[in-house]
N, C-alpha and C positions, 0 to 999 in steps of 0.2 A: 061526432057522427059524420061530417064533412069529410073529415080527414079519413074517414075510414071508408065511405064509399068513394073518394078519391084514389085511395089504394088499392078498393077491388076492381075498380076500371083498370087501373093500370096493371094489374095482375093476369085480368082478362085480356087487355093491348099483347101483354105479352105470350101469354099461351098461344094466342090470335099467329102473331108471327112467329111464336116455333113450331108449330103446326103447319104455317105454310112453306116454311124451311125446309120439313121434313118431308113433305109432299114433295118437296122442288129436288131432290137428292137425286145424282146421278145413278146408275148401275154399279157403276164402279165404286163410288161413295156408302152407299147402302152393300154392298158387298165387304169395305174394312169393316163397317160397323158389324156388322154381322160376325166378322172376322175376331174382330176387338170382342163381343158377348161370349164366343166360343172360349176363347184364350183365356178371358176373366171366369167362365165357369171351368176348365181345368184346372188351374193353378189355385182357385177355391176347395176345390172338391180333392185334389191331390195332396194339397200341403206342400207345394213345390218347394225345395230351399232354391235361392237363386243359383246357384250352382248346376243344378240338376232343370230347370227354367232355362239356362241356357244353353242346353241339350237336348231337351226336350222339344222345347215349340219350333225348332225351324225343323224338327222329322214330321214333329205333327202336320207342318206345311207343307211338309212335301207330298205327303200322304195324301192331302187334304186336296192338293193340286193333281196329283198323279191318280188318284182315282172319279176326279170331275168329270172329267170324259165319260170315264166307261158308268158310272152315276146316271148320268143324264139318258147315255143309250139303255141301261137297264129300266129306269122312269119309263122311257119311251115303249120298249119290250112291254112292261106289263100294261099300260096305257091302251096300246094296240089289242092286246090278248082280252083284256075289258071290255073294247069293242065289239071287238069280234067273237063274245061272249053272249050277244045279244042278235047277230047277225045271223039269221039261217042258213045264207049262201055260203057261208064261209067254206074253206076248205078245208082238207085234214093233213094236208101239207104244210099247209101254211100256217096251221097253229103247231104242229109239229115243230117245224122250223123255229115259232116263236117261244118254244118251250125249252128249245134247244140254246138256244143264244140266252134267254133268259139264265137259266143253270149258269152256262159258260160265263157270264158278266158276273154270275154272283158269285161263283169260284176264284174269278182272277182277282176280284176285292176282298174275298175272305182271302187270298193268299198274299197279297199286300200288305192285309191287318196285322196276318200272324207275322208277317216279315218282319214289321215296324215293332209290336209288341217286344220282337224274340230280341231287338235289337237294342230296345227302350230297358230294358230286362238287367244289361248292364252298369245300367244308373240307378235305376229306380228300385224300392223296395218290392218286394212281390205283392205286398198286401195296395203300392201303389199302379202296380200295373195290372191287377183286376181290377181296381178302381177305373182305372184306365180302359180296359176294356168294357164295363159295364158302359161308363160313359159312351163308349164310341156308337155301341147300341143302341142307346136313351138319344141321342143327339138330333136324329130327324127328327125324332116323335118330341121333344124337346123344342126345338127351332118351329115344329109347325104350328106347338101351341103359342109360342111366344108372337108368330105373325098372325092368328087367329085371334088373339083377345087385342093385339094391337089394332087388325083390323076392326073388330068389332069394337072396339073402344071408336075410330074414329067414323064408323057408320055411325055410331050411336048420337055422336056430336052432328052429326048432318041428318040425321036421320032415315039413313039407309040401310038395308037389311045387311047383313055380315055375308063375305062371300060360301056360297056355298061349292060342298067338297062332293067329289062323286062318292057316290054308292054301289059298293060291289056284289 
């Protein structure tokens, strides 16, 4: 009995500091992991041989990198249009404009996808590059549950509510 609540203390010591480990993670640290979860659900979900693994993931990189930018301004685009969703001042220019950049950021990314796909195309099985593309699909909505039950997994240890997402 000793010996066993000795071991769940320590079991507890340890959760205790990877917990606070993980809290402690850079930007950039938390960005390979993230990195490293993508890459282990393709090569899952593709059946990569390493041959084709090695072709594969530095396009997906580049992809992954070359569309972060225009990402983040599309985020931002519909962010604002959200807004100004609820604003009655707003103007008809200016959600003009934000509808206009919208489309345009979400053209230059679907015209990347299909680049990378057309070019994946020549390694990969077909049956692997619809794979491929469903994935690239599933990927935010994917990633966002994976940071929503983490988060709520560690509100639940502290007893904090889970962060809340807007409503559109």
């Amino acid at each position: 009995m000793r010996r066993l609540l000795i071991l769940g203390l320590a079991l507890c010591l340890w959760a205790g500091v990877a917990d606070a480990q993980n809290r402690r993670r850079t930007p950039e640290e938390r960005r390979e992991r993230l990195e490293t979860v993508i890459i282990g659900k393709f090569a899952e979900e593709l059946s990569l041989s390493p041959e084709q693994a090695e072709l594969f993931f530095p396009r997906l990189r580049q992809f992954r990198s070359d569309t972060e930018g225009l990402q983040r301004e599309l985020n931002e685009s519909r962010r604002r249009l959200a807004d100004i969703s609820g604003d009655e001042s707003a103007g008809k220019d200016e959600v003009k404009h934000l509808i206009t950049q919208t489309n345009q950021l979400q053209s230059e990314i679907l015209s990347q996808r299909e680049s990378m796909l057309t070019d994946m195309a020549d390694f990969l099985s077909p049956q692997q590059v619809s794979r491929c593309a469903v994935l690239l699909d599933e990927l935010p909505r994917r990633l966002q549950q994976l940071m929503d039950e983490r988060g709520q997994e560690r509100g639940q240890d502290r007893g904090a509510d889970p962060p809340r997402r807007r409503k559109y």
